[in-house]
N, C-alpha and C positions, 0 to 999 in steps of 0.2 A: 548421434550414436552411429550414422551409416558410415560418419567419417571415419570413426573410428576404429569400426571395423575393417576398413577399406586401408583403411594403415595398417594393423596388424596381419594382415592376410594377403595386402599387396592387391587388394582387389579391383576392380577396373571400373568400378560402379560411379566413380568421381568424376563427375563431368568435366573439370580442369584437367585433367589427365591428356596428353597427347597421344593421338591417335594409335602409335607405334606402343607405348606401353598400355595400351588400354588392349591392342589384339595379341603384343606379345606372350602374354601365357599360354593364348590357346595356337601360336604357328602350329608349334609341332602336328597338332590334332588334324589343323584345316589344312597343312600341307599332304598327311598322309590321306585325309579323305579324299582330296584331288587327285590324287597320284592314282588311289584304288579306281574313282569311278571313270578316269581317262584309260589305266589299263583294263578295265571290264568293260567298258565299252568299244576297245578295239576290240579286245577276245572276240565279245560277242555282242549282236546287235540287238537280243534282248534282254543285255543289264540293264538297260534305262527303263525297262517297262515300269514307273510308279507305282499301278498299284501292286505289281508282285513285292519290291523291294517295300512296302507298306506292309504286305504282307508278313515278308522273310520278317519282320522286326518281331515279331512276336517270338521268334526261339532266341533275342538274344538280353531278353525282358530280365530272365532271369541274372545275368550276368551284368546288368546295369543295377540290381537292387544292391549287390554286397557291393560295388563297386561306389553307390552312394554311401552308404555306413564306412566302406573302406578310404574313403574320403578323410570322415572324420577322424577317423582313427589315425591316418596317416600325418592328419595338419598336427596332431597329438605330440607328431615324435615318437609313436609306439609303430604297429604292424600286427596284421591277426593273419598269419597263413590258414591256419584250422575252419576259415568262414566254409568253405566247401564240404569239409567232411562233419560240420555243425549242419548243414543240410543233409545230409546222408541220411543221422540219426534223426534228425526231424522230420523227412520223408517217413524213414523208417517204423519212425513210433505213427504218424498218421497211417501208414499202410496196415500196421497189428490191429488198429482199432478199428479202423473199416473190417477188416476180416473179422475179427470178434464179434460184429454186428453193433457196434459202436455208430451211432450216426454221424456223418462226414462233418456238421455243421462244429462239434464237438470233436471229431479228431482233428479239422484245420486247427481249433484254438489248441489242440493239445501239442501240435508241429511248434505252432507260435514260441509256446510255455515250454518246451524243449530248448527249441533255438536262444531261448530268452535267457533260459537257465546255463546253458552251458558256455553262454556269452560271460554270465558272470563269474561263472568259474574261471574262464582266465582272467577277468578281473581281479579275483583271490588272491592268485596267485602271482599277476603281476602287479598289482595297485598295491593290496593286502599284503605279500610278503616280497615286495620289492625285487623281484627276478625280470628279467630281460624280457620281452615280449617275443621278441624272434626265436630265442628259447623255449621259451614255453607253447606259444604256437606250432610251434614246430612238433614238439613233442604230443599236442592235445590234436594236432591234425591225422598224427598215427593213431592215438589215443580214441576220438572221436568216429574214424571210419575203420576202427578195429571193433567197436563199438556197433556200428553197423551190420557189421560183420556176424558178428554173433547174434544181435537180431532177425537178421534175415537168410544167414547162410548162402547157399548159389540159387536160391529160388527167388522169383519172381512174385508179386503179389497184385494181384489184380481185382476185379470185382466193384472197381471203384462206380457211385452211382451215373448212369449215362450224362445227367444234367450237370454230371462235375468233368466230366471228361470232354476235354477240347476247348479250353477256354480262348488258345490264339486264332480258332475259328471265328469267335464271335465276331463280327463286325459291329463296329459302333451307332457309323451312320448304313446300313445295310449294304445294300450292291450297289448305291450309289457312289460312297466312297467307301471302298475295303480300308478303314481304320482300325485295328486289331484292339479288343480293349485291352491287353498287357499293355501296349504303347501307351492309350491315357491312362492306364493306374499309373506306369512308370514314371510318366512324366508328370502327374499330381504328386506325387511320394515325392520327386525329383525337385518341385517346386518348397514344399513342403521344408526340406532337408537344406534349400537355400534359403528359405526364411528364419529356421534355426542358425545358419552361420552367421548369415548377416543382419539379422534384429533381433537376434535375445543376447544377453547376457553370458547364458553357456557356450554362442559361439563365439563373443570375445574373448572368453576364459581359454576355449580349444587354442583360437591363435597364440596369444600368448603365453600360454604351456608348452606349445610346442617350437615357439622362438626361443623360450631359456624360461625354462621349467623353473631354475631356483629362483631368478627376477618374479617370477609369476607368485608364487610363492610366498616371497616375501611381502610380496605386495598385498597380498590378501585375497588373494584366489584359492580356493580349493582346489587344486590342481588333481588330488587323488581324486576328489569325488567326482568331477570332471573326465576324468582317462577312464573312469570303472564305468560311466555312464556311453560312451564311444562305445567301450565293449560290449553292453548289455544291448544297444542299438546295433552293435554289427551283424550277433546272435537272433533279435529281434529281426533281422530284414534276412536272417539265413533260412530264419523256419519261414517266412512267405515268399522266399524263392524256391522252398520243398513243395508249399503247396501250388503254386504256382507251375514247377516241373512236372509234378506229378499230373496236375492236369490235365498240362497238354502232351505227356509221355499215353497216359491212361495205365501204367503201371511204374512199379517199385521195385528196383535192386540195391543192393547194400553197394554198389558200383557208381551209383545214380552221382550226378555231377562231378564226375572225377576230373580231376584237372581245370575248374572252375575257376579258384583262386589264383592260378596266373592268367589269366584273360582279364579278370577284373581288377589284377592290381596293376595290369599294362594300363588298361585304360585309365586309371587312378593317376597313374605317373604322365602317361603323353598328355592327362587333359590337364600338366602344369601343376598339379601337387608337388612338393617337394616333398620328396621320400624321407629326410632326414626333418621334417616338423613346420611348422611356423606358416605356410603357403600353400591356396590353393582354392579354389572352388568349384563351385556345384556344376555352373554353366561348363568347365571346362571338362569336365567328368562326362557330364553327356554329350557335348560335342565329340568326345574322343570313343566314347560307347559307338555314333553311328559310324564314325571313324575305322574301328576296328570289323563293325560289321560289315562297312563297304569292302575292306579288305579280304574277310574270309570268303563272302560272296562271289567277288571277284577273281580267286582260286579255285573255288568251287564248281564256276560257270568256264574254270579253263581245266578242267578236271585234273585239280593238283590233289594230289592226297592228300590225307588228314597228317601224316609225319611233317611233310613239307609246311603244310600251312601252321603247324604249331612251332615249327623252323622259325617260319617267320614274321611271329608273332613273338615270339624269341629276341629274335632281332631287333623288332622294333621296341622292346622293353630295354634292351641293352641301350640303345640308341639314344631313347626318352630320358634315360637316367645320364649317357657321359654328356652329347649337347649342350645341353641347360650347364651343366657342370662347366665345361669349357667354358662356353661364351664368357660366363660370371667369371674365370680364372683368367680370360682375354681382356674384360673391362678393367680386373683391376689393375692388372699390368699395366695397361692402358693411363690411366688416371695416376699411377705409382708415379708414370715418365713426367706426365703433366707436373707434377709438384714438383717436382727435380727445374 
Protein backbone atom coordinates (compact mmCIF):
# COMPACT_ATOMS: atom_id res chain seq x y z
CA UNK A 1 0.00 0.00 0.00
CA UNK A 2 3.03 2.48 1.03
CA UNK A 3 4.10 2.03 -2.72
CA UNK A 4 1.29 3.10 -3.72
CA UNK A 5 0.74 5.80 -2.16
CA UNK A 6 4.29 6.91 -2.76
CA UNK A 7 3.25 6.91 -6.65
CA UNK A 8 0.25 8.71 -6.54
CA UNK A 9 1.51 11.63 -4.28
CA UNK A 10 5.04 11.47 -5.55
CA UNK A 11 6.11 10.68 -2.09
CA UNK A 12 9.62 10.25 -1.08
CA UNK A 13 8.94 7.39 1.52
CA UNK A 14 10.45 4.72 -1.32
CA UNK A 15 13.75 3.73 -0.38
CA UNK A 16 14.83 3.22 -4.15
CA UNK A 17 14.23 6.68 -4.84
CA UNK A 18 17.55 8.68 -5.42
CA UNK A 19 18.51 10.93 -3.17
CA UNK A 20 17.82 14.21 -5.37
CA UNK A 21 14.05 13.13 -5.80
CA UNK A 22 13.63 12.05 -2.40
CA UNK A 23 14.73 15.93 -0.99
CA UNK A 24 13.36 17.50 -4.08
CA UNK A 25 9.99 18.49 -2.86
CA UNK A 26 11.04 19.85 0.14
CA UNK A 27 14.27 22.43 -1.55
CA UNK A 28 12.21 25.23 -1.69
CA UNK A 29 11.20 24.90 2.27
CA UNK A 30 15.04 23.91 3.38
CA UNK A 31 16.45 26.48 1.21
CA UNK A 32 14.33 29.38 2.54
CA UNK A 33 14.93 27.97 6.31
CA UNK A 34 18.68 28.41 5.67
CA UNK A 35 18.47 31.67 4.05
CA UNK A 36 16.22 32.95 7.31
CA UNK A 37 18.29 31.53 10.03
CA UNK A 38 21.82 32.77 8.33
CA UNK A 39 20.12 36.39 7.80
CA UNK A 40 18.74 36.30 11.69
CA UNK A 41 21.75 35.29 12.77
CA UNK A 42 23.83 37.98 11.21
CA UNK A 43 20.88 40.70 12.35
CA UNK A 44 21.41 39.39 15.62
CA UNK A 45 23.23 37.31 17.78
CA UNK A 46 20.34 36.11 19.79
CA UNK A 47 18.46 34.37 16.85
CA UNK A 48 20.03 31.18 17.78
CA UNK A 49 19.09 31.10 21.25
CA UNK A 50 17.15 27.44 21.16
CA UNK A 51 15.21 27.57 23.70
CA UNK A 52 13.55 31.08 22.89
CA UNK A 53 12.97 29.92 19.07
CA UNK A 54 11.38 26.74 21.06
CA UNK A 55 9.74 28.98 22.48
CA UNK A 56 8.48 31.66 19.61
CA UNK A 57 6.86 28.13 18.15
CA UNK A 58 4.15 28.20 19.98
CA UNK A 59 2.27 31.40 18.32
CA UNK A 60 2.78 29.78 14.96
CA UNK A 61 0.88 26.42 16.26
CA UNK A 62 -1.95 27.87 15.06
CA UNK A 63 -1.01 28.53 11.57
CA UNK A 64 0.56 24.83 11.13
CA UNK A 65 -3.13 23.18 12.00
CA UNK A 66 -5.08 24.70 8.85
CA UNK A 67 -1.97 24.39 7.00
CA UNK A 68 -2.23 20.54 7.83
CA UNK A 69 -6.14 20.12 6.65
CA UNK A 70 -5.02 22.69 3.94
CA UNK A 71 -2.68 20.07 2.68
CA UNK A 72 -5.34 17.90 2.10
CA UNK A 73 -7.54 19.81 0.48
CA UNK A 74 -4.99 21.14 -1.72
CA UNK A 75 -3.52 17.37 -3.05
CA UNK A 76 -7.70 17.34 -3.63
CA UNK A 77 -7.44 19.83 -6.54
CA UNK A 78 -9.89 22.16 -4.42
CA UNK A 79 -8.62 25.33 -1.98
CA UNK A 80 -10.56 26.61 1.19
CA UNK A 81 -9.53 30.38 1.55
CA UNK A 82 -12.48 30.84 4.37
CA UNK A 83 -10.30 28.30 7.01
CA UNK A 84 -9.31 31.77 8.86
CA UNK A 85 -12.61 33.48 9.14
CA UNK A 86 -14.09 29.64 10.09
CA UNK A 87 -11.92 30.32 12.95
CA UNK A 88 -13.24 33.75 13.67
CA UNK A 89 -16.72 32.31 14.14
CA UNK A 90 -15.59 29.47 16.04
CA UNK A 91 -13.42 31.63 18.39
CA UNK A 92 -16.38 33.50 18.42
CA UNK A 93 -19.21 31.21 19.41
CA UNK A 94 -16.57 29.74 22.29
CA UNK A 95 -16.18 33.35 23.55
CA UNK A 96 -20.56 33.90 23.85
CA UNK A 97 -20.46 30.75 25.75
CA UNK A 98 -17.84 31.29 28.09
CA UNK A 99 -19.54 34.64 28.72
CA UNK A 100 -22.91 33.22 29.17
CA UNK A 101 -21.32 30.96 31.97
CA UNK A 102 -21.14 28.12 29.71
CA UNK A 103 -18.29 26.01 31.00
CA UNK A 104 -15.14 26.19 28.76
CA UNK A 105 -14.76 22.35 28.57
CA UNK A 106 -18.15 22.45 26.55
CA UNK A 107 -17.57 25.83 24.74
CA UNK A 108 -14.09 24.19 23.20
CA UNK A 109 -16.34 21.21 21.66
CA UNK A 110 -18.89 23.82 20.76
CA UNK A 111 -15.69 25.90 18.58
CA UNK A 112 -14.81 22.25 17.25
CA UNK A 113 -18.80 21.65 16.07
CA UNK A 114 -18.81 25.12 14.61
CA UNK A 115 -15.62 24.84 12.78
CA UNK A 116 -16.79 21.26 11.79
CA UNK A 117 -20.13 22.56 10.64
CA UNK A 118 -19.31 25.34 8.42
CA UNK A 119 -16.44 23.08 6.81
CA UNK A 120 -19.34 21.25 5.54
CA UNK A 121 -21.01 23.93 4.23
CA UNK A 122 -18.55 24.45 1.78
CA UNK A 123 -18.64 21.10 1.14
CA UNK A 124 -22.45 21.65 0.04
CA UNK A 125 -21.85 23.74 -1.95
CA UNK A 126 -18.97 22.73 -3.56
CA UNK A 127 -18.99 18.70 -3.48
CA UNK A 128 -23.03 18.93 -3.27
CA UNK A 129 -23.84 21.35 -5.95
CA UNK A 130 -20.63 21.30 -7.95
CA UNK A 131 -19.39 25.20 -7.84
CA UNK A 132 -15.67 26.05 -7.76
CA UNK A 133 -14.09 25.98 -4.50
CA UNK A 134 -11.97 29.24 -5.04
CA UNK A 135 -15.53 30.64 -5.60
CA UNK A 136 -17.18 29.70 -2.98
CA UNK A 137 -14.40 30.17 -0.32
CA UNK A 138 -14.05 33.14 -1.31
CA UNK A 139 -17.34 34.22 -0.95
CA UNK A 140 -17.89 31.96 2.65
CA UNK A 141 -14.39 33.78 3.92
CA UNK A 142 -16.55 37.24 3.62
CA UNK A 143 -19.56 35.29 4.65
CA UNK A 144 -17.82 33.65 7.65
CA UNK A 145 -15.92 36.80 9.27
CA UNK A 146 -18.93 38.92 8.41
CA UNK A 147 -20.57 36.40 10.57
CA UNK A 148 -18.12 37.13 13.19
CA UNK A 149 -18.76 40.25 13.04
CA UNK A 150 -22.08 40.39 14.03
CA UNK A 151 -21.45 38.14 16.81
CA UNK A 152 -18.98 40.07 18.56
CA UNK A 153 -19.13 43.54 17.06
CA UNK A 154 -15.83 45.98 18.04
CA UNK A 155 -15.67 44.33 21.55
CA UNK A 156 -13.57 42.20 23.06
CA UNK A 157 -14.59 39.19 25.21
CA UNK A 158 -12.58 38.06 27.94
CA UNK A 159 -13.15 36.18 31.23
CA UNK A 160 -11.80 33.06 29.81
CA UNK A 161 -10.87 30.49 32.95
CA UNK A 162 -7.09 31.28 34.27
CA UNK A 163 -6.35 27.37 33.72
CA UNK A 164 -7.44 27.91 30.04
CA UNK A 165 -5.42 30.97 29.33
CA UNK A 166 -1.71 30.58 28.17
CA UNK A 167 -1.51 27.37 26.88
CA UNK A 168 2.01 28.26 24.62
CA UNK A 169 3.30 28.92 28.27
CA UNK A 170 3.17 25.46 29.16
CA UNK A 171 6.29 23.69 28.90
CA UNK A 172 6.23 20.10 28.47
CA UNK A 173 9.40 19.00 29.81
CA UNK A 174 9.47 22.14 32.44
CA UNK A 175 12.69 24.61 32.62
CA UNK A 176 14.54 21.85 31.75
CA UNK A 177 13.79 21.96 28.20
CA UNK A 178 11.23 24.88 27.29
CA UNK A 179 9.03 22.47 24.78
CA UNK A 180 5.81 24.43 24.18
CA UNK A 181 2.96 21.90 24.38
CA UNK A 182 1.12 23.51 21.03
CA UNK A 183 4.55 22.27 19.36
CA UNK A 184 3.74 18.46 20.59
CA UNK A 185 -0.15 18.64 19.99
CA UNK A 186 1.02 20.15 16.47
CA UNK A 187 3.36 17.74 15.78
CA UNK A 188 1.11 14.62 17.05
CA UNK A 189 -2.05 16.02 14.80
CA UNK A 190 0.96 16.43 12.13
CA UNK A 191 1.88 12.78 12.43
CA UNK A 192 -1.54 11.83 12.64
CA UNK A 193 -2.63 13.58 9.26
CA UNK A 194 0.59 11.79 7.70
CA UNK A 195 -0.66 8.50 8.66
CA UNK A 196 -3.95 9.29 7.00
CA UNK A 197 -2.12 10.15 3.53
CA UNK A 198 0.05 7.67 3.45
CA UNK A 199 -1.77 4.31 5.09
CA UNK A 200 -5.59 4.57 4.58
CA UNK A 201 -7.35 4.30 1.71
CA UNK A 202 -8.88 8.04 1.85
CA UNK A 203 -5.38 9.13 1.35
CA UNK A 204 -4.95 7.21 -1.93
CA UNK A 205 -8.36 8.31 -2.96
CA UNK A 206 -7.13 12.31 -2.14
CA UNK A 207 -4.09 11.56 -4.50
CA UNK A 208 -5.84 10.24 -7.05
CA UNK A 209 -8.71 12.93 -7.16
CA UNK A 210 -6.62 15.31 -7.19
CA UNK A 211 -4.33 13.79 -10.43
CA UNK A 212 -7.62 13.50 -12.57
CA UNK A 213 -10.57 13.50 -10.66
CA UNK A 214 -12.75 11.84 -13.68
CA UNK A 215 -9.77 8.82 -13.96
CA UNK A 216 -10.54 8.62 -10.07
CA UNK A 217 -13.94 8.36 -10.59
CA UNK A 218 -14.32 6.00 -12.96
CA UNK A 219 -12.24 3.91 -11.21
CA UNK A 220 -14.33 3.56 -8.28
CA UNK A 221 -13.46 6.13 -5.91
CA UNK A 222 -15.85 8.34 -4.28
CA UNK A 223 -14.23 11.12 -5.15
CA UNK A 224 -17.33 13.57 -3.77
CA UNK A 225 -17.21 11.80 -0.51
CA UNK A 226 -13.55 12.16 -0.36
CA UNK A 227 -13.33 16.33 -1.18
CA UNK A 228 -16.57 16.92 1.41
CA UNK A 229 -14.49 14.97 3.93
CA UNK A 230 -10.94 17.30 3.26
CA UNK A 231 -13.46 20.00 3.97
CA UNK A 232 -15.20 18.90 7.00
CA UNK A 233 -11.26 18.24 8.42
CA UNK A 234 -10.19 21.77 7.30
CA UNK A 235 -13.17 23.21 9.44
CA UNK A 236 -12.53 20.57 12.10
CA UNK A 237 -8.57 21.78 12.56
CA UNK A 238 -10.16 25.62 12.07
CA UNK A 239 -12.32 25.39 15.30
CA UNK A 240 -9.00 23.88 17.39
CA UNK A 241 -6.87 26.61 16.03
CA UNK A 242 -9.77 29.16 17.75
CA UNK A 243 -9.35 27.28 20.73
CA UNK A 244 -5.95 27.06 20.52
CA UNK A 245 -5.75 31.20 19.65
CA UNK A 246 -7.78 31.99 22.14
CA UNK A 247 -5.75 30.52 24.66
CA UNK A 248 -2.92 31.94 24.29
CA UNK A 249 -4.54 35.47 23.14
CA UNK A 250 -6.70 35.10 26.75
CA UNK A 251 -9.33 36.94 24.64
CA UNK A 252 -11.62 37.21 21.51
CA UNK A 253 -12.32 39.68 18.57
CA UNK A 254 -14.36 39.18 15.58
CA UNK A 255 -10.78 40.29 13.97
CA UNK A 256 -8.98 37.36 15.70
CA UNK A 257 -6.80 35.45 12.90
CA UNK A 258 -7.18 37.82 10.16
CA UNK A 259 -4.87 37.09 7.48
CA UNK A 260 -4.22 33.61 8.61
CA UNK A 261 -5.13 31.68 5.51
CA UNK A 262 -2.20 33.21 3.54
CA UNK A 263 0.46 32.22 5.86
CA UNK A 264 -0.86 28.74 5.72
CA UNK A 265 -1.48 28.29 2.40
CA UNK A 266 2.41 29.67 1.68
CA UNK A 267 3.50 27.10 3.83
CA UNK A 268 1.06 24.40 1.95
CA UNK A 269 2.74 25.40 -1.33
CA UNK A 270 6.72 25.91 -0.40
CA UNK A 271 6.34 22.57 1.60
CA UNK A 272 5.90 21.10 -2.21
CA UNK A 273 2.03 20.68 -2.47
CA UNK A 274 1.08 21.21 -5.82
CA UNK A 275 -1.59 23.81 -5.88
CA UNK A 276 -3.32 22.49 -8.83
CA UNK A 277 -3.92 18.61 -7.07
CA UNK A 278 -2.35 15.36 -7.11
CA UNK A 279 1.07 16.24 -4.85
CA UNK A 280 2.40 16.64 -1.64
CA UNK A 281 2.87 15.91 1.86
CA UNK A 282 2.63 16.18 5.51
CA UNK A 283 6.61 16.13 6.06
CA UNK A 284 6.90 18.89 3.71
CA UNK A 285 4.04 21.17 5.15
CA UNK A 286 5.92 21.11 8.48
CA UNK A 287 9.26 21.60 7.29
CA UNK A 288 7.92 24.75 5.38
CA UNK A 289 5.75 25.85 8.83
CA UNK A 290 9.29 26.05 10.68
CA UNK A 291 10.48 27.58 7.50
CA UNK A 292 8.24 30.48 7.36
CA UNK A 293 8.57 30.86 11.16
CA UNK A 294 12.38 31.18 10.76
CA UNK A 295 11.57 33.94 8.48
CA UNK A 296 9.13 36.06 10.17
CA UNK A 297 11.39 35.78 13.24
CA UNK A 298 14.17 36.89 11.48
CA UNK A 299 12.27 40.16 10.49
CA UNK A 300 11.03 40.59 13.57
CA UNK A 301 14.50 40.50 15.48
CA UNK A 302 15.69 43.16 12.63
CA UNK A 303 12.58 45.27 13.32
CA UNK A 304 10.93 45.06 9.91
CA UNK A 305 7.38 45.80 10.17
CA UNK A 306 4.44 43.75 9.96
CA UNK A 307 3.63 45.42 6.13
CA UNK A 308 7.05 44.33 4.97
CA UNK A 309 7.02 41.02 6.47
CA UNK A 310 3.68 40.00 4.94
CA UNK A 311 5.64 41.69 1.74
CA UNK A 312 7.46 38.88 1.99
CA UNK A 313 5.80 36.25 2.64
CA UNK A 314 3.96 37.42 -0.50
CA UNK A 315 6.91 36.89 -2.16
CA UNK A 316 7.78 33.70 -1.17
CA UNK A 317 4.21 32.36 -2.07
CA UNK A 318 4.64 33.81 -5.61
CA UNK A 319 7.98 32.14 -5.81
CA UNK A 320 6.78 28.57 -4.40
CA UNK A 321 4.15 28.49 -6.98
CA UNK A 322 6.18 29.90 -10.49
CA UNK A 323 9.63 27.63 -9.58
CA UNK A 324 8.22 24.27 -9.22
CA UNK A 325 6.19 25.41 -12.38
CA UNK A 326 9.33 26.38 -14.36
CA UNK A 327 11.67 23.67 -13.59
CA UNK A 328 8.70 20.88 -14.66
CA UNK A 329 8.25 23.46 -18.02
CA UNK A 330 12.43 23.15 -18.20
CA UNK A 331 12.52 19.31 -17.80
CA UNK A 332 10.11 18.87 -20.34
CA UNK A 333 11.70 20.87 -22.96
CA UNK A 334 14.43 19.19 -22.03
CA UNK A 335 13.56 15.46 -22.60
CA UNK A 336 11.12 17.02 -25.80
CA UNK A 337 15.06 17.79 -27.50
CA UNK A 338 16.04 14.25 -26.31
CA UNK A 339 13.53 12.41 -28.41
CA UNK A 340 14.10 14.60 -31.39
Amino acid sequence: MSHTHAAAGDLVEVGGLPWRARIGPYLPSLVVLVAAVVYGSVSSPYFLNFSALLVNTGRYVEIGLLALALTVVIINGDIDLSVASNLAVSAATMGLLVESGVGIEVAAFAALAVGLGLGAINALFIVGLGLPSLVVTLATLALYRGLAQILLGDRAVTGYPEAFIGVDQISLLGDWARVPLPLVLFLVVALLFSVLLTRTNFGLACYLTGSNQQAARFSGIKTDHTRAVAFMLCGLMAGAAAIMLTSRLGSTLSNVGLGLELLAITVVVLGGTDIFGGRGTIIGTVIALFAVMAVRESLVISNVNGQVQDAVVGVILILAIIVPLTVAHLRERSSQRRLR
